[in-house]
C-alpha positions as CSV (number, residue, x, y, z in Angstrom):
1,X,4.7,2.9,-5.1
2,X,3.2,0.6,-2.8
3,X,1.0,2.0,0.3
4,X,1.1,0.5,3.8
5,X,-1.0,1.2,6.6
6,X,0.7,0.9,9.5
7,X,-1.1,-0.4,12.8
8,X,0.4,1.1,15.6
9,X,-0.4,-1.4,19.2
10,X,-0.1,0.9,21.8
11,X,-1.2,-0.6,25.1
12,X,1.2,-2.2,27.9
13,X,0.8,-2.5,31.6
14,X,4.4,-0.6,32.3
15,X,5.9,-2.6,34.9
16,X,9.2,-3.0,33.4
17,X,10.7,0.5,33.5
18,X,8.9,1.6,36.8
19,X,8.8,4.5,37.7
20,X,8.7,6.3,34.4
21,X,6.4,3.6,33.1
22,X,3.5,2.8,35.0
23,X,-0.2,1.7,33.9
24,X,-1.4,5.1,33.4
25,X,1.2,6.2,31.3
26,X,3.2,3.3,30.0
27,X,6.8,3.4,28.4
28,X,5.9,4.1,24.5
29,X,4.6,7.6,25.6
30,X,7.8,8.6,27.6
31,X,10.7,9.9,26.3
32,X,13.4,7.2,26.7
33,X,16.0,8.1,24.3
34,X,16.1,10.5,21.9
35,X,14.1,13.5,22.0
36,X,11.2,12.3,21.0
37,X,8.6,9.4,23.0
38,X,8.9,5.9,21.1
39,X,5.3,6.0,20.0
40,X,6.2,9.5,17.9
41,X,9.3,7.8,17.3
42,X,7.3,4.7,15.3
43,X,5.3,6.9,14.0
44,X,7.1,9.3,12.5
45,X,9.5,5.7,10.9
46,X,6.3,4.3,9.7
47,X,5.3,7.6,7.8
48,X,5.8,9.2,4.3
49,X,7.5,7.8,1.6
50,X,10.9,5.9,1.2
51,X,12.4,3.1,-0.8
52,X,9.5,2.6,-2.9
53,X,6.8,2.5,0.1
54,X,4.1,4.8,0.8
55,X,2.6,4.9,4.1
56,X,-1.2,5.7,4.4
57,X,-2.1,7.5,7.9
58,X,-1.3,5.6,10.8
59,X,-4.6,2.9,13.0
60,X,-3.9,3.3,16.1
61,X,-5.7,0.1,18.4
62,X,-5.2,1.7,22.3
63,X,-7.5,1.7,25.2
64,X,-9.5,4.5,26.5
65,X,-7.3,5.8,29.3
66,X,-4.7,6.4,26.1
67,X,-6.8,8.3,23.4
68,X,-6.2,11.5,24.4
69,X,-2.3,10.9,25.0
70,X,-2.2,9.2,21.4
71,X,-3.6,12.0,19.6
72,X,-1.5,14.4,22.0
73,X,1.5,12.8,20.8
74,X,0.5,12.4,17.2
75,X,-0.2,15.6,16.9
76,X,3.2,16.5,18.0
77,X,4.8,14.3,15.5
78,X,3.1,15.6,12.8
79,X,0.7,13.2,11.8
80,X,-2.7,12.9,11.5
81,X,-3.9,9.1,12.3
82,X,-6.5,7.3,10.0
83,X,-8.3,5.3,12.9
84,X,-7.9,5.1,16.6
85,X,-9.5,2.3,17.6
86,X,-10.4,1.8,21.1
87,X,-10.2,-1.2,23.3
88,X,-12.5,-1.8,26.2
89,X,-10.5,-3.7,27.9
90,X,-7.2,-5.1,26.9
91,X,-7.1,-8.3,25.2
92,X,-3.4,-9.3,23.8
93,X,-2.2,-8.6,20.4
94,X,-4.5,-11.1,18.8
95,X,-8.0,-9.7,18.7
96,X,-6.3,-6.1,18.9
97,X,-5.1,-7.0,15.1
98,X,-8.0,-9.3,14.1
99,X,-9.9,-6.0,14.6
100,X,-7.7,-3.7,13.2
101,X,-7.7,-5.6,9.7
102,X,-11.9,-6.0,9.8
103,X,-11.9,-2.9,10.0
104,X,-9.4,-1.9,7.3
105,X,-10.7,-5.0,5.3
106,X,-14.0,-3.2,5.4
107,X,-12.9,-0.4,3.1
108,X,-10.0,-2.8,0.9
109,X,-9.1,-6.5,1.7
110,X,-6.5,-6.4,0.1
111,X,-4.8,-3.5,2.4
112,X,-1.5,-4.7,3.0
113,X,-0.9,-3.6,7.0
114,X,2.2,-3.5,8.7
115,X,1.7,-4.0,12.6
116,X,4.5,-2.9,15.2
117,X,4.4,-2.3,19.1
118,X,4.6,1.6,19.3
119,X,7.8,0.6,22.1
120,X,10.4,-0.3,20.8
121,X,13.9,1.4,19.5
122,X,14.7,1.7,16.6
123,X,17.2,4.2,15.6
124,X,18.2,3.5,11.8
125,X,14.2,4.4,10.1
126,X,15.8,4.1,6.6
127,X,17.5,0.9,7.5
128,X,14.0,-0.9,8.7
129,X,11.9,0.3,6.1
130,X,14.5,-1.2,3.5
131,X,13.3,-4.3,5.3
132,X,9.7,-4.0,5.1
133,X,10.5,-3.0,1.3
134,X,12.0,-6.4,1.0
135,X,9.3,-8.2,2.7
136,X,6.6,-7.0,0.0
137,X,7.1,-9.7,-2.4
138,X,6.3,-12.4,0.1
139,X,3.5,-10.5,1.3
140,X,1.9,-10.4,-2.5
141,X,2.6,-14.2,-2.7
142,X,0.0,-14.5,0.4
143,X,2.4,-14.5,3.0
144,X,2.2,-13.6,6.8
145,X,6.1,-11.9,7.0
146,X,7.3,-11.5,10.6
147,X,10.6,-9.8,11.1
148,X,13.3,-11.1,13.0
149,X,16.8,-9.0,14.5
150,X,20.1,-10.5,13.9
151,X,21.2,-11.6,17.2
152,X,23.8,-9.4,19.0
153,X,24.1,-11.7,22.1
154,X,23.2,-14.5,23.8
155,X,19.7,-13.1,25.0
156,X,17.8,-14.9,27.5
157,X,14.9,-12.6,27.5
158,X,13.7,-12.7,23.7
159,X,11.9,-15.6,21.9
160,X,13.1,-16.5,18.6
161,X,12.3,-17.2,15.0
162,X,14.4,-20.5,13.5
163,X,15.6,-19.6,9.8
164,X,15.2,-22.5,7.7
165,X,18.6,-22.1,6.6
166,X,21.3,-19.7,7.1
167,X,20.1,-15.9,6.3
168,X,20.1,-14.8,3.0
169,X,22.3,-12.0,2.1
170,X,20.4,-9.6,0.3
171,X,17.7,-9.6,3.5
172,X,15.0,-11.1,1.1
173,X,12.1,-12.3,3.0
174,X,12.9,-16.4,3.8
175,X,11.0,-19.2,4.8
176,X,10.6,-19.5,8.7
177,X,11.2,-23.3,10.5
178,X,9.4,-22.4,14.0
179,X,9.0,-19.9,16.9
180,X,11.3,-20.4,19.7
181,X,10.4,-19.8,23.3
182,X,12.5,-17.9,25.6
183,X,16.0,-19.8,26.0
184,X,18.1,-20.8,29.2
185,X,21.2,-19.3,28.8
186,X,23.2,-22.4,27.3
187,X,20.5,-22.8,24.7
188,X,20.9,-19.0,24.2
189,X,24.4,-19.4,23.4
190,X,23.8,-22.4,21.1
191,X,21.3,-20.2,19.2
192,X,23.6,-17.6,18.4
193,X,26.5,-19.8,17.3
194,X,24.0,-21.3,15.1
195,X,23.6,-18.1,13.1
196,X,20.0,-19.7,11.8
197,X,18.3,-17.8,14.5
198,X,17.1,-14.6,15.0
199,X,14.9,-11.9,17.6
200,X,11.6,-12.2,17.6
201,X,10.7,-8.3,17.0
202,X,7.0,-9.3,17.0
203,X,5.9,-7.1,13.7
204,X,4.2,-8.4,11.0
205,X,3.7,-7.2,7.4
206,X,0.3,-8.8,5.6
207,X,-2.3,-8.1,3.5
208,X,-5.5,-7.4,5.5
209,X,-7.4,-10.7,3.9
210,X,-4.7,-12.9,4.6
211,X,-4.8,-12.6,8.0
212,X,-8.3,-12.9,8.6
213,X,-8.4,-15.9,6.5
214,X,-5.3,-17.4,8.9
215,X,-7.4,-16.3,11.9
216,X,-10.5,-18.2,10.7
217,X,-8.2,-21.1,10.1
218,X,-6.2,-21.0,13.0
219,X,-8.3,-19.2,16.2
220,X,-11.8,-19.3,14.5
221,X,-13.2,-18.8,18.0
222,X,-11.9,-15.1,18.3
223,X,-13.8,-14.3,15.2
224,X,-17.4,-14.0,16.5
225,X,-16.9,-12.0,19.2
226,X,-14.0,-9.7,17.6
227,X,-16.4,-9.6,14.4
228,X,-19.6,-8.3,16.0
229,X,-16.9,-5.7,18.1
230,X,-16.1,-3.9,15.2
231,X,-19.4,-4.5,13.0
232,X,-21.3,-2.9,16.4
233,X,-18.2,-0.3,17.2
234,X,-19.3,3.5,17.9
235,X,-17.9,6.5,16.8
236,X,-16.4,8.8,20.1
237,X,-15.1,12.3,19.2
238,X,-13.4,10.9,16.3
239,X,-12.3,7.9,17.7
240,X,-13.8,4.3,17.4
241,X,-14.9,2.2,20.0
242,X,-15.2,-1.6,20.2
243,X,-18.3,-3.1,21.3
244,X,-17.5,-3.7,24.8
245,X,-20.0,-7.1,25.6
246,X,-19.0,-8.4,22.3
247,X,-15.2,-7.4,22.8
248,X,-15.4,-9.1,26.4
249,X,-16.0,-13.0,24.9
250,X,-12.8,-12.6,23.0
251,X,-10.1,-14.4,24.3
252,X,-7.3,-13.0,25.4
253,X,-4.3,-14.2,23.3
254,X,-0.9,-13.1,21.7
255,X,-1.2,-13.3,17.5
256,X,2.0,-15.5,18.0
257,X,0.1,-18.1,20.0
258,X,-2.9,-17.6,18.2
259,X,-1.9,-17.7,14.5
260,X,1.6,-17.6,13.9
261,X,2.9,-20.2,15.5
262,X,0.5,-22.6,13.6
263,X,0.2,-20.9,10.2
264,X,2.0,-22.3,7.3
265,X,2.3,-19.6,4.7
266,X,5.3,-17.7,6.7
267,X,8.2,-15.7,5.4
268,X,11.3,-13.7,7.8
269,X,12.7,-10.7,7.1
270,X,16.2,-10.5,9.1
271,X,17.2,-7.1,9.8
272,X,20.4,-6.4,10.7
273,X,20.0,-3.1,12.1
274,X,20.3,-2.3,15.6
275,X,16.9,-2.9,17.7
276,X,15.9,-3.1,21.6
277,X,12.7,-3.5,22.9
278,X,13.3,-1.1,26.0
279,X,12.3,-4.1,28.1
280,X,14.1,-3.2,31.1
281,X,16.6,-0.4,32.8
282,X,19.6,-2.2,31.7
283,X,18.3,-2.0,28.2
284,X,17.5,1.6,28.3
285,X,21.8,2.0,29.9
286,X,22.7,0.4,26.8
287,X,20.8,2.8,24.4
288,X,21.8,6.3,26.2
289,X,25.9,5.7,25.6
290,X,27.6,5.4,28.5
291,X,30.8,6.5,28.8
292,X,34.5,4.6,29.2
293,X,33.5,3.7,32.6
294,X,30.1,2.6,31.8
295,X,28.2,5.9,33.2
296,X,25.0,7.1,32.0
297,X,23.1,10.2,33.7
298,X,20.3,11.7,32.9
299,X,18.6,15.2,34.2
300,X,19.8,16.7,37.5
301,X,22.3,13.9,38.1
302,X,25.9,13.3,38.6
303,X,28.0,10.1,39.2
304,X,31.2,10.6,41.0
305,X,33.7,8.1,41.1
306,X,31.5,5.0,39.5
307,X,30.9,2.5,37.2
308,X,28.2,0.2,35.2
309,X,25.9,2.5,36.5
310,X,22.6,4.5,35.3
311,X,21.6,7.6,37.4
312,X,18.6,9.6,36.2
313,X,16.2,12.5,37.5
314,X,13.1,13.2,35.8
315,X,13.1,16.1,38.0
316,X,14.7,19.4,38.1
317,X,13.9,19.5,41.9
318,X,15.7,16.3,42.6
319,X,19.4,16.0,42.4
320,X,20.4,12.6,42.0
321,X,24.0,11.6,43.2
322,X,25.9,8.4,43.0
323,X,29.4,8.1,45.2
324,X,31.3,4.9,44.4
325,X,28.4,3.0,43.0
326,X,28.6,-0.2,40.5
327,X,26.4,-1.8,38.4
328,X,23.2,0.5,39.7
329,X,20.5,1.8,38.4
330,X,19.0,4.7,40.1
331,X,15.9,6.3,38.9
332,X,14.4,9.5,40.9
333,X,10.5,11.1,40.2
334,X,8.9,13.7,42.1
335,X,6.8,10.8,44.0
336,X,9.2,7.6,43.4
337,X,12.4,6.4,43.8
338,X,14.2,3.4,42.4
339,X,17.4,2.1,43.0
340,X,18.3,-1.8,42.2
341,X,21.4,-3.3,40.9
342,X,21.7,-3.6,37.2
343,X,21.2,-7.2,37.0
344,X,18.1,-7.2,38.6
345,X,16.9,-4.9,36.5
346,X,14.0,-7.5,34.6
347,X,12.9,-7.9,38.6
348,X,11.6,-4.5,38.7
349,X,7.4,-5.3,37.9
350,X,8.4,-7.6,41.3
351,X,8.3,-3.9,42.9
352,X,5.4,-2.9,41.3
353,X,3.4,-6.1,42.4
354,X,4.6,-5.0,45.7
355,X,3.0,-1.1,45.8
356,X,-0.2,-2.7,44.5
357,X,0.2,-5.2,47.7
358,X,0.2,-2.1,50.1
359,X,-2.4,0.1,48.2
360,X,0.4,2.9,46.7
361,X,-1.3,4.9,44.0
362,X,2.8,4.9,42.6
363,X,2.6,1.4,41.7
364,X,0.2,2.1,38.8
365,X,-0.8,5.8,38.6
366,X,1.3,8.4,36.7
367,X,2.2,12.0,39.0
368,X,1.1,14.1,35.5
369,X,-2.4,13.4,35.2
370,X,-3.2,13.5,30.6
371,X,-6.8,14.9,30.3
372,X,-8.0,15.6,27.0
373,X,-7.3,19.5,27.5
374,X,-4.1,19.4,29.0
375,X,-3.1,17.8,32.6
376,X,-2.3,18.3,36.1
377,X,-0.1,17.6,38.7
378,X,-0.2,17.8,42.4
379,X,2.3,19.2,43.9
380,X,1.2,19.2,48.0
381,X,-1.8,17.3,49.5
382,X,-2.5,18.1,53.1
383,X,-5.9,17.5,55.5
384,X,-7.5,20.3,54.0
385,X,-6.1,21.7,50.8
386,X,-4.2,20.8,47.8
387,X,-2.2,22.8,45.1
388,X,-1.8,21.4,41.4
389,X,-0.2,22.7,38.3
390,X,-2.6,22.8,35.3
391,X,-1.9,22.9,31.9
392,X,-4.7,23.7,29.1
393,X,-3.9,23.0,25.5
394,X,-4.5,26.1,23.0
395,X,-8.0,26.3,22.7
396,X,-9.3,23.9,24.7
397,X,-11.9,23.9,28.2
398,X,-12.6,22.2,31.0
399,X,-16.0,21.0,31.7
400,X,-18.8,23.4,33.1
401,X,-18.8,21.2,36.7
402,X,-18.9,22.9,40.7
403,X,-17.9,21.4,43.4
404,X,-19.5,20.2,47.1
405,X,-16.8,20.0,49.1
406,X,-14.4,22.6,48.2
407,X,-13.4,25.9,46.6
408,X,-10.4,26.7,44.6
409,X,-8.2,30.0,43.6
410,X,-6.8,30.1,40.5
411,X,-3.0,31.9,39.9
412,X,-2.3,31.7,36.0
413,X,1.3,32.1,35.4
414,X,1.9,31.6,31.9
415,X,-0.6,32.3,28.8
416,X,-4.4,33.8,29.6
417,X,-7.5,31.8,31.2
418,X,-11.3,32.4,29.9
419,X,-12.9,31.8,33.5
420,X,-16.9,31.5,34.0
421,X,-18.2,31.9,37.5
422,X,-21.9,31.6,37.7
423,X,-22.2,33.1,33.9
424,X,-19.5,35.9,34.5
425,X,-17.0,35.5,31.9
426,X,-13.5,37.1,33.1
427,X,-10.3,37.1,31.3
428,X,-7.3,36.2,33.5
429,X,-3.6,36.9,32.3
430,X,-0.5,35.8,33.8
431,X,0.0,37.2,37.7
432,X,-3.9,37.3,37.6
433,X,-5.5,35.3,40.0
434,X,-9.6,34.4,40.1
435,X,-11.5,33.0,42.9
436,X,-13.8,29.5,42.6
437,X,-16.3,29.8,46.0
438,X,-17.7,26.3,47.4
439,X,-20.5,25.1,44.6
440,X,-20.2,27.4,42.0
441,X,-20.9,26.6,38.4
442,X,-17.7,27.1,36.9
443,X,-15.1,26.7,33.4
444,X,-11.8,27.0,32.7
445,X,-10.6,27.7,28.9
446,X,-7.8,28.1,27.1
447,X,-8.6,31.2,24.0
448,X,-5.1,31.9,22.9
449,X,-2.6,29.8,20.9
450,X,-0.2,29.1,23.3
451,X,-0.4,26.4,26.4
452,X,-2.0,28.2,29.7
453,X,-0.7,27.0,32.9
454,X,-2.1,28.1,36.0
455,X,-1.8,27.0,39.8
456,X,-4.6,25.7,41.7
457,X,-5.4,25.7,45.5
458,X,-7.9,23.7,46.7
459,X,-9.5,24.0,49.7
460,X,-12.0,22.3,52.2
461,X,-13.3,19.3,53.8
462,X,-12.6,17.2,50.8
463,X,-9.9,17.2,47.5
464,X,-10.6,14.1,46.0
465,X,-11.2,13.8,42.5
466,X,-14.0,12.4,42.9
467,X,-15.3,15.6,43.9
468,X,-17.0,17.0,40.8
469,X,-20.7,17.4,39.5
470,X,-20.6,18.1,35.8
471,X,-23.1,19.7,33.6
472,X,-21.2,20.0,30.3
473,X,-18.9,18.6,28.4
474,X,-17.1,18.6,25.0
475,X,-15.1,15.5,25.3
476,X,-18.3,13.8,26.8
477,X,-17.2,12.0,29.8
478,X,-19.1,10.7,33.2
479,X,-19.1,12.4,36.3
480,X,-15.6,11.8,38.7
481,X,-13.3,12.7,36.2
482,X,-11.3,15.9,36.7
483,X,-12.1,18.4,34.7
């Protein structure tokens, strides 16, 4: 049985699906469709053992801001990862998968990986790892197999792999002709009534060797700097981070542009099944079923009387309501609202360029804040005083830290809080509430085995995060960060 080791790329800017995407908590970790997020949804296809694969524990290449959210979400899945490599800074796919195969190299060279974005949809897992079952005897002639999805329309919003000939039946791996930019819409049209053309899915099954050979051949320049990342990379509470000065003279490149495009020894897998890329709000209508009339809700929505039309609440305090709409999409979060029509649904990152224009925290930053013990939300700010719900994982603590600008009280309301004030350790169960006076030296833990969630009232001349001196601290992070 052969063993893979899948490389999960799980960075992104998330633009596309504002508001439930944004940079601080992009798409992959959201839950979309399904009832699971699309990262635990690639995981969990890229794991165990089916038609004749293995699948060693997952790398994971991410950037810091993620690391905690990854292993979060892993963890919930199920699986324990092999590697979580962190970024300092993102640099495209190219040097994010040069470095994941130095480092797997490093152990066997002849690791074959198989690397996939950790956002995409996929809903048939035995169906696609048929395919990467077929693309295995490419991959042990020295091949670099990409797979490509059996077009299902005219899309103008994909590139595309050229078959070299019409696609073989049995979904063997094939020689690829060229990549294909994104088409105009006639061209589109021409592809698919071609039948020689297919998505490009952008994953890639190789062994690692193979592609560091084609990197030397192809983007040599990336392999100093990516090299001497990884050769210098330090361990971080069981995570493994890149050199950052190294990492930063990298250049910052797609593996298509960088080595695919000009490589030679290339083989397709079409797969048949169905596949989306979640790359906008009309996409993720599609993949939620809409009804005869074209009608998907989600949460605390209803649609009277419409058509074409996506409504959805990611909150239970929001009612969303559509009267007579068509072709809308209209998404609701505690701190944002979007409504656009449905074909302008790939112009939604215009909105987000937009916030950024007039300073809104919504255009990038994520209402749940993820913290390596849990997170937070704030749910009022005023001049003087803000209230946040916490959550703190099972066993888990905040940093020892105190505050010069304000005190808090402390209402736990589900689970039991260890509290330290000034040395005094005090148990607080639910309907318990503990006071946090102006500067003193205080924790907050988690010592049973189920979440803890408490409210938080801050009060005084400042509430900013920014707020916080801290004097220890398990997860081993600066000063500023919350908690």
């Amino acid at each position: 049985m052969t063993e893979i080791t899948p490389v999960l790329l799980a960075g992104g800017s998330g633009t596309r699906l504002w508001p439930l995407s944004r940079k601080s908590y992009p798409k992959q970790f959201a839950q979309l469709v399904g009832e699971q997020t699309l990262f635990q949804a690639t995981a969990r296809r890229l794991s165990g053992r089916d038609a004749g694969l293995s699948f060693a524990r997952p790398t994971v290449v991410t950037n810091s801001d993620f690391r905690f959210i990854v292993t979060e979400q892993l963890a919930g899945a199920g699986i324990d990862p092999g590697a979580v490599i962190i970024e300092p800074e993102g640099r495209n796919t190219a040097p994010a998968v040069l470095a994941a195969a130095l480092h797997l190299a490093a152990e066997d060279p002849g690791r074959i990986m198989l690397v996939a974005p950790s956002d995409h949809h996929i809903p048939d897992d035995a169906a696609f790892r048929a395919a990467v079952a077929k693309g295995l005897a490419a991959v042990e002639a020295g091949k670099l197999v990409t797979f490509g999805i059996t077009p299902e329309w005219a899309e103008t919003g994909y590139g595309y792999l050229e078959l070299s000939g019409p696609p073989a039946g049995d979904g063997s791996a094939q020689p690829l002709a060229r990549f294909v930019e994104k088409p105009d819409a006639a061209r589109a049209e021409e592809m698919l009534a071609a039948g020689t053309y297919l998505w490009n899915a952008g994953i890639f099954l190789f062994r690692a060797s193979d592609m560091i050979a084609a990197v030397e051949a192809h983007a040599p320049g990336l392999m100093e700097p990516v090299g001497n990342a990884v050769t210098e990379a330090e361990p971080d509470l069981g995570f493994l981070r890149l050199a950052p000065a190294h990492w930063a003279g990298a250049e910052d490149i797609s593996i298509d542009y960088a080595v695919m495009e000009r490589a030679a020894n290339l083989a397709v897998v079409p797969f048949s099944g169905h596949w989306s890329d979640l790359g906008g709000w009309d996409a993720v209508w599609r993949e939620t079923g809409p009804d005869v009339r074209g009608v998907s809700t989600s949460g605390a929505a209803t649609a009277i009387d419409c058509d074409d039309t996506l409504l959805r609440s990611e909150s239970d305090r929001l009612e969303v309501v559509g009267i007579g709409l068509k072709n809308i999409v209209a998404v609701a979060m505690n701190d944002a609202v979007l409504v656009a029509d449905m074909s302008r649904a790939q112009d939604v990152k215009a909105a987000v360029t937009a916030l950024k224009a007039k300073g809104s925290a919504q255009a990038t930053h994520f209402p749940k804040d993820h913290r390596p013990w849990g997170w937070f939300e704030s749910l009022v700010i005023g001049g003087r005083f803000q209230v946040k719900r916490i959550m703190v994982h099972p066993g888990a603590a905040l940093s020892l830290q105190s505050h010069v600008h304000r005190s808090e009280h402390w209402i736990v309301v589900e689970g039991t809080a260890k509290v330290t004030v000034d040395g005094k350790v005090t148990l607080v169960t639910e309907n318990q509430s503990v006071y946090i006076p102006l500067g003193a030296l205080h924790r907050l833990e988690n010592p049973g085995k189920m979440p803890m969630m408490l409210i938080e009232v801050q009060t005084g001349a400042y509430v900013g995060e920014d707020d916080i001196v801290r004097y220890e601290d398990v997860y081993a992070r600066g000063q500023g960060a919350r908690g």
